[in-house]
N, C-alpha and C positions, 0 to 999 in steps of 0.2 A: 790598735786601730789608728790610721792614720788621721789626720784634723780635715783633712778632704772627704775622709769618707764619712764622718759626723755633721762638721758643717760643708758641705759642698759649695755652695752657692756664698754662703758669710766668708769664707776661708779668702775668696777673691776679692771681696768688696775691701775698698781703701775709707769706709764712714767707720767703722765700729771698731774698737777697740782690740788688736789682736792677741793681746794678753791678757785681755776678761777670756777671749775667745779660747787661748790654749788652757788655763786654770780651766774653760767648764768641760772642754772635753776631754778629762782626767776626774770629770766625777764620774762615781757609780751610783746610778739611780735606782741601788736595789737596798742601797744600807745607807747608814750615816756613820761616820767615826770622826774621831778627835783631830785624824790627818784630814782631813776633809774641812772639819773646821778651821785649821792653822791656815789653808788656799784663802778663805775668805781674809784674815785678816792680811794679807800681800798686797792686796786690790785697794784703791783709792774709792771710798767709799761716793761720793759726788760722779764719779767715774760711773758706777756702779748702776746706783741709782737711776741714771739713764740709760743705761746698756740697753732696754726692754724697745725704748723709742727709739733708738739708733737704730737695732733690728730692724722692728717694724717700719719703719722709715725707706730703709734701704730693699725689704725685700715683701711689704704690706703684711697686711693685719691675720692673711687667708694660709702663712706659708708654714709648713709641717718646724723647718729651723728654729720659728720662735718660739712653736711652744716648745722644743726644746731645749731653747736656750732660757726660758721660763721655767721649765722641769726642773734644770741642772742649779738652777738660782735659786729656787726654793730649798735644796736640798742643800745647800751650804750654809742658809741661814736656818734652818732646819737643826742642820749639826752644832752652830752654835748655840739651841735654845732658843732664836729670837722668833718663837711661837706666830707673832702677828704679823709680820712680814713674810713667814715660810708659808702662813694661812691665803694671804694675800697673794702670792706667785702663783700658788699650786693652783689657788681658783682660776687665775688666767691663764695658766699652765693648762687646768681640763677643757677650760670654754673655747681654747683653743684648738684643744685636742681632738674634741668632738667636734669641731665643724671640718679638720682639716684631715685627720685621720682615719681609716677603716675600724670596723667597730670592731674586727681581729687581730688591732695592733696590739702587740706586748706592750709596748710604751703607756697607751691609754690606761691599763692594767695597773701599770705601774703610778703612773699619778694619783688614780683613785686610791690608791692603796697608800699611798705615802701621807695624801691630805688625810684620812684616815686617820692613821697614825698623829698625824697635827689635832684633829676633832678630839679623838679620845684622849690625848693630856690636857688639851683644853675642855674634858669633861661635858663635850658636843657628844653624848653616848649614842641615840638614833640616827645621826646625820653619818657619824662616823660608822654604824654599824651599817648601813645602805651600800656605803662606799664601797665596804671590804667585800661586801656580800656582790658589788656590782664588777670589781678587781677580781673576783674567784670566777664569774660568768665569765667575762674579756679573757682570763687566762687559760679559764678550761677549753674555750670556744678555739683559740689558737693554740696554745701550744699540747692542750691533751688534758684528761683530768689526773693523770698521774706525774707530770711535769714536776721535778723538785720547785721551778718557783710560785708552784702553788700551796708550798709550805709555808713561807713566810704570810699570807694573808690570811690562811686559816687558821696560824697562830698569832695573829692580829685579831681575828675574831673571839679566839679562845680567851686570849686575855681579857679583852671587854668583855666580854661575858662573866670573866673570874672577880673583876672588878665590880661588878654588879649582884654576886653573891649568885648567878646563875649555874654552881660549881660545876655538876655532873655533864651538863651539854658543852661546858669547857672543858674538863676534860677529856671527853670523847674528840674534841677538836684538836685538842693537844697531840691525841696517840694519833689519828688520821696523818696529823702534820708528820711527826715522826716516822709511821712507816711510810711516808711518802720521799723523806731524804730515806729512809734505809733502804730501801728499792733500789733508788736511782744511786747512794753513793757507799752503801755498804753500813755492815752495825757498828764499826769501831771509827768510822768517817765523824773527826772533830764537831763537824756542825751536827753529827747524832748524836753524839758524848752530851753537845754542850744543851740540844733540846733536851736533854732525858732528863739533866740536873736542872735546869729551869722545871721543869714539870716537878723533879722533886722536890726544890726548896717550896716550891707553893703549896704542895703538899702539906710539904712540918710545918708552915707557917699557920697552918688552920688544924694540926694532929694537938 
């Protein structure tokens, strides 16, 4: 996808930084990985820092870009672990989300779901289970309830719940998750292999 077609309107602007700008539109706001984290440290952190005012600056508070240039910035410190600053994006990420988005954006989906993911390692277990459960509504409402990327937040929910000693309703979300990639990508499709073995290490870890 080209950088025009991500940020349209920042791509032209001469205030904001065009190398924050190309590092964010080469994240993927449905995962985090270690390559993901190596982009953050490239960036001149004081740079960085302000990127969010430079946006908003250039194109106001009200405009779809920022929060996704807020989404893409959360998820890089995200990747790196720095919990309290990916906590701190993603909130301005959703509040932006929600005023500036349809409530059948996949995007929206995906912020709830990623802050989420932040709540529950920072051990926010009800804030974080709202989210996932508000990520599953936004994603089934657009893209379908059988959508493969309604696997990743039901196995976001699965887990907090596994965490909480709530096993059997985690379980049942786990296999939901599963046959919902074997549907849409087949039973021998890597990311089914690799759910089924997450499902069974958690298994032996309580057999």
């Amino acid at each position: 996808m080209g950088q025009d077609r991500v940020f349209p309107d920042l791509s032209g602007s001469r205030s904001v930084s065009l190398h924050i700008l190309h590092v964010l539109r080469h994240v993927d706001t449905s995962r985090q990985s270690p390559s993901v984290a190596g982009r953050l440290a490239q960036l001149d952190e004081l740079t960085l820092r302000s990127f969010p005012e430079k946006v908003e600056q250039a194109l106001g508070p009200d405009h779809p870009e920022l929060a996704k240039v807020l989404h893409r910035l959360a998820v890089l410190y995200h990747s790196r672990d720095d919990l309290e600053k990916a906590e701190f994006l993603y909130r301005r990420a959703l509040d932006t989300a929600e005023r500036v988005f349809s409530k059948s954006n996949p995007e929206l989906g995906l912020i709830m779901n990623n802050l989420g993911r932040v709540l529950q390692s920072r051990k926010k277990y009800p804030e974080a289970e709202s989210l996932y459960q508000r990520s599953l509504a936004v994603l089934e409402q657009t893209l379908g309830a059988e959508h493969p990327r309604l696997a990743t937040p039901l196995s976001n929910v699965a887990s907090l719940y596994w965490e909480q000693g709530i096993r059997a309703e985690a379980e049942r979300l786990y296999n939901n998750s599963i046959a919902i990639l074997e549907e849409a990508l087949g039973s021998e499709h890597p990311k089914v292999i690799k759910a089924r073995k997450k499902l069974d290490s958690m298994r032996q870890r309580i057999s």
